[in-house]
N, C-alpha and C positions, 0 to 999 in steps of 0.2 A: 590288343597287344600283339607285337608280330616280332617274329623269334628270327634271327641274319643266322646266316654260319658266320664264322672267324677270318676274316681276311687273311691272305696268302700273302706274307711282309716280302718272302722272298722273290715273288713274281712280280712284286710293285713294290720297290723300295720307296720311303716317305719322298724322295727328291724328286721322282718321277711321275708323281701323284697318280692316279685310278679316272679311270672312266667313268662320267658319268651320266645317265639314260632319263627321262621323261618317261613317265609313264599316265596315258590320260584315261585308261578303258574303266579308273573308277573313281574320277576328278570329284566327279556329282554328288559320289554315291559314298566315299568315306566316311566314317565317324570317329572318332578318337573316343573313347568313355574310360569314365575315374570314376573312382570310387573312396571318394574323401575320407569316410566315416567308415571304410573298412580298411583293416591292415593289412598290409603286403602278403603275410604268411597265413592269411587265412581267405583264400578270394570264392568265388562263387562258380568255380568251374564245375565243380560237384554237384551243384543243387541241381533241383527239378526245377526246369522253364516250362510252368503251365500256360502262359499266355503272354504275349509281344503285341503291343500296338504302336503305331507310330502314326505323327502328321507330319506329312510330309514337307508342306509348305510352310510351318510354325518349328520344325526342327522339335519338334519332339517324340520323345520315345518313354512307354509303360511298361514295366515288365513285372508280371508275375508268378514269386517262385515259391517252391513248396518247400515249409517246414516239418523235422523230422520230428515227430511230435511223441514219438517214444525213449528218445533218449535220454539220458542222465542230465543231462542240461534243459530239460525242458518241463517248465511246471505247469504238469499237467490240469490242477485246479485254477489257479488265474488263466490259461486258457479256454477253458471250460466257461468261466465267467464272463470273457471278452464274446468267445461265443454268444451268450444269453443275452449280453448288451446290444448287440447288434442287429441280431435278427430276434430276438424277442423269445416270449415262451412258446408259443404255437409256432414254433420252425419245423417243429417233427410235422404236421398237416400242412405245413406248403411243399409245393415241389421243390427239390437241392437247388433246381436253376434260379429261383426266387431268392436264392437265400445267399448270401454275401459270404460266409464258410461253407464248403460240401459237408461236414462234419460237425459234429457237436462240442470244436475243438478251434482254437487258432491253428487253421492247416495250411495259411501262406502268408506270403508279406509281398507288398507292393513296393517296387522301384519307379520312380518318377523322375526326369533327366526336368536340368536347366541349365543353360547355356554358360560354360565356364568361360569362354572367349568372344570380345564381340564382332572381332576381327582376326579371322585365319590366314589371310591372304601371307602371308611369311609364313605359313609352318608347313611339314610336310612329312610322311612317312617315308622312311629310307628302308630298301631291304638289298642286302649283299649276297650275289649271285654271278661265280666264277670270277671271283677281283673283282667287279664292277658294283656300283654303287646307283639302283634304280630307285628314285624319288617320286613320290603320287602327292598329288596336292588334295588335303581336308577337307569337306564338307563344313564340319563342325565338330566344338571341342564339346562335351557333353557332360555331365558330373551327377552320376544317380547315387539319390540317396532314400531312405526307406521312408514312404508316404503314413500319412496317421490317417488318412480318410475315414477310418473305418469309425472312427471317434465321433463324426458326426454323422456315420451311421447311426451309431447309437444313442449322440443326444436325440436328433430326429424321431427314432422310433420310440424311443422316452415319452418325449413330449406326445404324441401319437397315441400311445397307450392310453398314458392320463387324461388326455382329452376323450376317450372312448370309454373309460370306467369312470368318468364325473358326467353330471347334468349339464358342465353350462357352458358344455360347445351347442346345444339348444338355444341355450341365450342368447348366446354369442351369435350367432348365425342370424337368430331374429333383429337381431338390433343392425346388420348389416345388411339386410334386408331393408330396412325402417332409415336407412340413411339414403340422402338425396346427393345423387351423384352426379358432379358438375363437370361438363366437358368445355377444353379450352382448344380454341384454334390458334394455333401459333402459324409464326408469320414464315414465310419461305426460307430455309436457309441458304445464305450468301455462299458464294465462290471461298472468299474470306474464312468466314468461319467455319465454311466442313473442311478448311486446310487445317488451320488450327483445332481443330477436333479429331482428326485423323492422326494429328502429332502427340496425344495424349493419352495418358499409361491408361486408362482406363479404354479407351476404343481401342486400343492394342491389343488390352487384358481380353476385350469382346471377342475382339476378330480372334484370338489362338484360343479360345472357350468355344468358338460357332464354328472350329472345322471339324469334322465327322475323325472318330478313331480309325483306322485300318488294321486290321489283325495281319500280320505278318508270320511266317514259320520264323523259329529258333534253330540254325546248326551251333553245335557247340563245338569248340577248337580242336581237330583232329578228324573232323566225320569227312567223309566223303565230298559233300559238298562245300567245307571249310576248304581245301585243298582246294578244289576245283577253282575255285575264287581267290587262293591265293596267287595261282596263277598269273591272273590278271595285274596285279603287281608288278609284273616285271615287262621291261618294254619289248613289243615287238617289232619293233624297226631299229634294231639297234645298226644298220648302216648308213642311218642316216648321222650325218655330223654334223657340229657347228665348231667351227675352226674359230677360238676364242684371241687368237694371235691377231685378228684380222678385223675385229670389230672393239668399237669401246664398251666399256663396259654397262652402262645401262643399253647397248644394243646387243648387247651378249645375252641379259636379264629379259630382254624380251624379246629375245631368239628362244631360249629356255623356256621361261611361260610365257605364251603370247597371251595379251589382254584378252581378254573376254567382254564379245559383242552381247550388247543389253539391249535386248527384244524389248522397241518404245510400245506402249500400249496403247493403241487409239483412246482418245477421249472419248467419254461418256456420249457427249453430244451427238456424234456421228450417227447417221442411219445401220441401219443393224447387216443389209451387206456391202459394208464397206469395213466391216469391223471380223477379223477372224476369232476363233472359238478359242484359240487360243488367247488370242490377247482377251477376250471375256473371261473366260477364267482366269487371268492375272490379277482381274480387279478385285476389291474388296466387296462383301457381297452386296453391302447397300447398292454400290455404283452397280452391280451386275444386275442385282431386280430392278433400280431405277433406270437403267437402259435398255432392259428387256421389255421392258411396261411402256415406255415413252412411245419405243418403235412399233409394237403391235397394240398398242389403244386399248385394246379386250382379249383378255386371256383365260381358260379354265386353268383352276391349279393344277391340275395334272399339264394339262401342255406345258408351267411355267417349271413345274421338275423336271419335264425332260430335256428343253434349250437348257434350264444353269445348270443339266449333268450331275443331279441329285439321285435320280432313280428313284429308289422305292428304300430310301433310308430315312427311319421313324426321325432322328434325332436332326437330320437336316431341314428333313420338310418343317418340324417346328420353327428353327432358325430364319428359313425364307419365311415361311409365314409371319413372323414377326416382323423382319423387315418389310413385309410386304403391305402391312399395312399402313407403313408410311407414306406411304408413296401409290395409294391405291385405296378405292372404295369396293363395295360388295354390291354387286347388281345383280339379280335371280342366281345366286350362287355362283357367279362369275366376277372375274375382277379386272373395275377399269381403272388408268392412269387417272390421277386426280387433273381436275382444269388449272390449277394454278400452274404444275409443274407444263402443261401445253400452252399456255398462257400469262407469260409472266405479266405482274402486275404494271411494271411502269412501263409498258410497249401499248402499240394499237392493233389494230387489223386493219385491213388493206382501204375498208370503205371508211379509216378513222375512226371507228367506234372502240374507244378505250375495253384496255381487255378484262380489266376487273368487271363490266358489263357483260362481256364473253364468259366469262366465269360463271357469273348468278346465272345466265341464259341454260349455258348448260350444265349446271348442279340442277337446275329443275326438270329439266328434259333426263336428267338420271333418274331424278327422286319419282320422276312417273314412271319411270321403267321397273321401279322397283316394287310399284303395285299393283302392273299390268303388263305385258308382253308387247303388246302396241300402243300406242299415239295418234295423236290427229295432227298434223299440220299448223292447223289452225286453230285449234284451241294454245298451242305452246306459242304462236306468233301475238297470241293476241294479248298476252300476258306477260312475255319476256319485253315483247314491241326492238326489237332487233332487225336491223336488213336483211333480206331476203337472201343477200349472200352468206351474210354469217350464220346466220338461222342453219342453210342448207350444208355449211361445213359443220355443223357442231352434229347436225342429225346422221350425215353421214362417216362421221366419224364411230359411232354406235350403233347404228340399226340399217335397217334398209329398206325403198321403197315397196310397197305394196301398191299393185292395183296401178292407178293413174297418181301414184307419189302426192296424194294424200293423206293416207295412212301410211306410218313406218314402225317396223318392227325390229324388236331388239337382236343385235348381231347372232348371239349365240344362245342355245336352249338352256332352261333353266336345269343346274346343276344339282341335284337333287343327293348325289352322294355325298358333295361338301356341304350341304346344308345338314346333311344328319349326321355326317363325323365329326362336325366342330362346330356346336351348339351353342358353344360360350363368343368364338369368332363372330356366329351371325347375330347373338343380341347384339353385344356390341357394336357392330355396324349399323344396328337397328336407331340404337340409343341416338346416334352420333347421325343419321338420314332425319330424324325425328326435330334436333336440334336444328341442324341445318333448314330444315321447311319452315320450321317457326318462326328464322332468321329473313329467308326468302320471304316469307307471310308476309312478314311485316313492310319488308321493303318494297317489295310491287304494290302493297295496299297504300302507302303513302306517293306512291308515282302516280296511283290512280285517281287518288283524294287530287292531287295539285291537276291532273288535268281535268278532273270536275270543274276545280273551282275556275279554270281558264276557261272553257265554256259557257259557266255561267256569267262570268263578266264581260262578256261580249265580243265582236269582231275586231275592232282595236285593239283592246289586250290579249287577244290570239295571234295576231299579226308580229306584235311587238316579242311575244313569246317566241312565233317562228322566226323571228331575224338569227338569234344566239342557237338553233340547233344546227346539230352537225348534217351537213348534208348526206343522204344515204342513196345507195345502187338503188335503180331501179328493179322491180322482181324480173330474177332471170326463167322461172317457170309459170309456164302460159298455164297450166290444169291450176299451179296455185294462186296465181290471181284470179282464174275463173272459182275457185271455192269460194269467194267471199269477196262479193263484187262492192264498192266502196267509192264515193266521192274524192276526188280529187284530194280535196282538200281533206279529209278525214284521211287517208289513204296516208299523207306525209305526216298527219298527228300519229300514226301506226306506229312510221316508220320512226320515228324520234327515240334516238338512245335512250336518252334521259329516262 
């Protein structure tokens, strides 16, 4: 709320209209807030502001205030009881920071803002200062009204209870234990469709649920640094003019507010410097992990909090972590880009060899890293049967040579911190490597049955076999052809996608 003096009629009579100022030093950073559901002659300048949070990017803001909880309006026994719903009976043996009232009492109430306007662009604050008329354009129109949260506090803890003083969360536990849990691989998603899933109240609802709170201080109206900031209200170039005789009027409109330049995002695709930290964090966060993962191939969680500017906040790292495993497997505690997303399905590689081939090559060349630190060369060529180029791009994409390249070992050392802070993360990737091998199994064991059975039908039906395969690069390393020296003619049956 902002409070003008009284315009001076006789130093600007209505014919000769008043001056009027731009002011931009809080274009950004303005809010307007209402307060629906409370009445005019009763507002909230009084109360205690225990705690302000706000996101900054989703435009909201939390406020919590303290109730006088000994006054004549205030019943003390249904407070008492909201209390005991909420945090339970054993509140007095937790610490107060645990517990959702400091007191054994309803001792606050929660404010929670939603967007009263969806579009500000026409509104403005005015304040009047010496006849003149200085105008700040809004951020956002806001409307806090008092949150119930605390209600499913206390169903929550309800149910919580009862489950702890009955037997058959025992049962219950055992029998989901005793259930066979089926994993699905879904198929890549389209350009298409994460637009239209990006325009839907529900990924909307995710993305302002996954940004982190910030606590902000509260000045209340009249403090020292209310002042200080009202300040900024009023313009300070007021010699600058715009002579409204001399322009028409939509060039007068944006003389007054010029448009505002909208900083384009680089796309996802781009290599990671070509793309600023700014435009990164403009993205939503799926796009931010799946562009952080695409470009670095192997990342520990700690390095991937510090590039998307998480830091060391409990409630984000959950959020990346979830995203993260979209778009990403667990190898020795480390996490790489999934092959489909470097490899899309209806493309080739360079030597032709379709890349859903590239895929299974290198999900297998993961799924051995995941139960040993190095590889052999040649045990992964003789079982993928991949060109010698693709082979050497999938291996150096994760590991690196040893020795006379060889043997190759996995990029980064095994992560032994996030294997023991997120126990549930690594089964699960366990469950889902486990699945995966059994799928591989299958499939190279039937590549291998068919080239049996072409050997054993003779040189004719090997011939007629080699016509339809795809031709492949000859090997570009001399130590890995000399590991496993090979007849010509075995040598291109190796080399055969198929």
């Amino acid at each position: 709320m902002v409070r003008s003096d009284v315009l001076d009629m006789k130093a600007h009579p209505p014919w000769m209209g008043i001056p009027v100022y731009l002011a931009k030093t809080l274009a950004e950073q303005l809010y307007v807030l209402q307060y629906p559901v409370r009445p005019h002659s009763h507002t909230y300048d009084d109360s205690t502001i225990l705690k302000t949070n706000v996101r900054p990017r989703s435009g909201q803001i939390e406020m919590e205030l303290g109730l006088r909880t000994r006054g004549p309006t205030y019943d003390r026994s249904k407070g008492e009881q909201i209390a005991l719903n909420v945090d339970g009976a054993f509140r007095d043996k937790r610490d107060s920071e645990d517990n959702f009232y400091k007191s054994n009492v309803m001792d606050k109430l929660v404010l929670t803002s939603t967007k009263a306007l969806s579009d500000v662009s026409r509104y403005a604050v005015g304040v009047v200062r010496d006849s003149s008329l200085h105008l700040t354009p809004i951020a956002s129109v806001l409307a806090l009204r008092p949150s119930f949260s605390y209600l499913d506090h206390a169903d929550k803890r309800g149910r919580q209870e009862r489950k702890d003083t009955s037997g058959e969360i025992e049962d219950s536990d055992d029998e989901e234990k005793a259930k066979k849990v089926t994993i699905r691989f879904e198929k890549p998603e389209t350009e298409k469709s994460r637009k239209a899933k990006e325009k839907s109240y529900g990924f909307l609802l995710r993305q302002i649920r996954e940004e982190p709170w910030i606590e902000v201080t509260y000045h209340k109206f009249g403090s020292e640094r209310s002042e200080f900031d009202m300040r900024k209200m009023y313009c300070m170039y007021e010699d600058e003019h715009v002579d409204q005789f001399s322009l028409g009027s939509k060039e007068y409109l944006s003389q007054l507010v010029p448009p505002t330049e909208e900083v384009q995002a680089t796309t996802p695709g781009l290599p990671a410097h070509l793309m600023s930290r700014s435009a990164l964090i403009s993205l939503p966060l799926h796009d931010r992990v799946k562009t952080v993962m695409i470009n670095a191939g192997v990342a520990s969680f700690v390095e991937l909090l510090g590039v998307l500017g998480c830091g060391n906040n409990v409630e984000s790292a959950l959020s990346v972590l979830k995203v993260l495993q979209q778009v990403a497997v667990l190898v020795q505690g480390n996490w790489v880009v999934k092959s489909d997303l470097l490899y899309p399905k209806d493309s080739k590689s360079e030597s032709g060899v379709p890349n859903e081939l590239i895929q299974r090559g290198r999900d297998y060349v993961l799924y051995l890293f995941t139960k040993k630190t190095s590889v052999g060369r040649a045990e992964v060529a003789d079982v993928v049967g991949l060109p010698g180029s693709d082979l050497k791009d999938i291996l150096h994409g994760v590991s690196r040579s040893r020795g006379s390249r060889v043997t190759w070992e996995f990029l980064l050392p095994t992560d032994m911190a996030f294997l023991k802070k997120y126990p549930d993360v690594v089964q699960r990737q366990q469950m889902i490597w486990q699945s995966r091998s059994e799928q591989l199994s299958h499939i190279f064991k039937d590549k291998q049955n068919k080239q049996d059975d072409l050997n054993k039908a003779g040189p004719s039906v090997q011939r007629k076999a080699r016509a339809v395969h795809i031709k492949s690069e000859p090997v570009d390393d001399v130590s890995d052809a000399q590991t496993k020296p090979l007849p010509a003619k075995q040598r291109r049956g190796n080399n055969d996608p198929r």
